[in-house]
C-alpha positions, 0 to 999 in steps of 0.5 A: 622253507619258502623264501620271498623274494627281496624285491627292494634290490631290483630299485633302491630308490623305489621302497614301497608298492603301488596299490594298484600293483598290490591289488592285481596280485592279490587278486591273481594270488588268492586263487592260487592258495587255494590251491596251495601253489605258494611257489607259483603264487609268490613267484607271480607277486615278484613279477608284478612288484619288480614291474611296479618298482621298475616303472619309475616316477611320474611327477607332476606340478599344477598352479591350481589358484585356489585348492578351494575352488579347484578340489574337485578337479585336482581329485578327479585329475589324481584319479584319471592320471595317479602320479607319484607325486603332485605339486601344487602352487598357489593354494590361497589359503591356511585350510588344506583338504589332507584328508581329501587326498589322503583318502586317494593314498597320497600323503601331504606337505604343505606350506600355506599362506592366508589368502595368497601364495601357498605350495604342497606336495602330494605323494603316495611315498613316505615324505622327508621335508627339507626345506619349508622355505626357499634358504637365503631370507629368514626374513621371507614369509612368502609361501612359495618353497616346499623340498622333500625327499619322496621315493628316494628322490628330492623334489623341489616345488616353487612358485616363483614370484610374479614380479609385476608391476616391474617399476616396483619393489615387486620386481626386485623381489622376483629377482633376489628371489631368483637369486637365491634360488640360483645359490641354493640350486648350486649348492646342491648341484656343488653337494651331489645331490641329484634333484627334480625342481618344478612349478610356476616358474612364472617365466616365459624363456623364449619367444616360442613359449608366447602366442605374442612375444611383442605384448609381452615385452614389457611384462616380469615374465618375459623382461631379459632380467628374468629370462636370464636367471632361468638360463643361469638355472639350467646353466648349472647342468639342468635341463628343461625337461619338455623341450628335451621331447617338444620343441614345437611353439604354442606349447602353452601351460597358462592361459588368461581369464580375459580376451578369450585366451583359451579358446584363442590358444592364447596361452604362455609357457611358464610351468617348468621341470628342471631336472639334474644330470642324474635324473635326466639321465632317467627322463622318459618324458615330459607332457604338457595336459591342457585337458583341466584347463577347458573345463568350467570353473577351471584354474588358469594352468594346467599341469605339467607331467614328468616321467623317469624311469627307475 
């Protein structure tokens, strides 16, 4: 009798193999059943699916302000870099193009909004939704929480308010907003649940992360009220996960449509990875691709990649 292999025990946080994994085997398989060497051929199968379950997670977050406009980018993007999962922030609008990305083997949650906002996560693993919406304000119609259960862990994907201008309610807003993120953070933190949240934070820590910390001293993004609710965040036990790899300064994620701020480098780092204790534990890296954000008709962010290991 011949016994397959139970490759699930080798990752239990990792289920499913990757089609690419799947198609290399096979193409190295069929030849051998020709030949009928079955044992050889499954004993090739559980060397690539065990390597498949042990590369872990990549992660990535794009604000791709507009996923109407950027459609062939995003695709494109998906296709050269295959992460496990993809967030993405600012959608702008209630149409979303599944099947597009359905087609490439991901599937889909979204969170839409006509016109403004919106947040999806992408995955090529089964998604279990948490929350639509960040918990603390039934009232809060904003489009800008999605948290699932996706490979065995729980993804978070914001984009966090702006704030500005900040002598409005607009500020206040970012503020409570972050406030119950804070709460809702902690709690999973009090719970145990190990966590990966990342997005447009739309947060500027420290002025490293500036190209002019002066002209930004006025502004939601860098005003000290916001900067402190971030290190409230990664005071929970949460680390930024690029500076674990880079601390160098002028690592941008954001660069404006105004003044020539790309090919100046002219550029913020708002677009975060915050990881808990446990997945840190499995960081293998963290990368900032500014290759999207130089292509015409691009968003003003680029993405930012999370790896962790099995």
């Amino acid at each position: 009798m011949t016994v397959i292999p139970n490759v699930c025990e080798e990752s239990p946080a990792s289920l499913e193999i990757s089609r690419r994994c799947l198609e290399m085997t096979l193409l190295m398989v069929i030849p051998l059943l020709n030949e009928k060497d079955y044992n050889k051929a499954l004993r090739i199968f559980y060397h690539h699916a065990r390597n498949a379950m042990l590369s872990g997670m990549k992660i990535a977050s794009w604000n791709v302000n507009s996923i109407k406009a950027r459609l062939p980018h995003v695709t494109s993007w998906l296709e050269a870099q295959a992460p496990d999962v993809l967030l993405l922030q600012e959608l702008k609008g209630l149409e979303f193009p599944a099947d597009a990305f359905e087609a490439l083997g991901y599937q889909c949650a979204v969170v839409p909004q006509k016109a403004y906002n919106g947040v999806a996560l992408l995955s090529r693993h089964d998604i279990s939704v948490e929350h639509q919406a960040l918990p603390g304000d039934s009232a809060d119609e904003q489009a800008r929480y999605i948290e699932a259960t996706t490979g065995g862990i729980r993804i978070i994907g914001i984009y966090a308010p702006n704030g500005n201008p900040v002598d409005t309610e607009k500020f206040t807003y970012k503020l409570a907003w972050l406030d119950r993120l804070y709460t809702h953070l902690h709690r999973l933190r009090q719970d145990e649940v190990p966590f990966c949240i990342g997005g447009d934070f739309n947060i500027i820590p420290e002025p490293k992360d500036c190209y002019d910390p002066k002209a930004w001293e006025g502004d939601a993004l860098f005003r000290p009220e916001s900067r402190q609710k971030l290190r409230a965040l990664i005071n929970l036990g949460l680390t930024d996960a690029f500076r674990v790899f880079n601390h160098k300064a002028e690592q941008y994620t954001f660069w404006d449509y105004q003044g020539g701020a790309w090919p100046k480098n002219h550029g913020i780092r708002i677009d975060h990875f915050l990881l808990s204790p446990a997945l840190t534990d499995q960081l293998k890296n963290c990368t900032i691709d500014s290759g999207p954000r130089g292509k015409d008709k691009a968003s003003d962010h680029t993405p930012i990649i999370v790896e962790l290991a099995a």
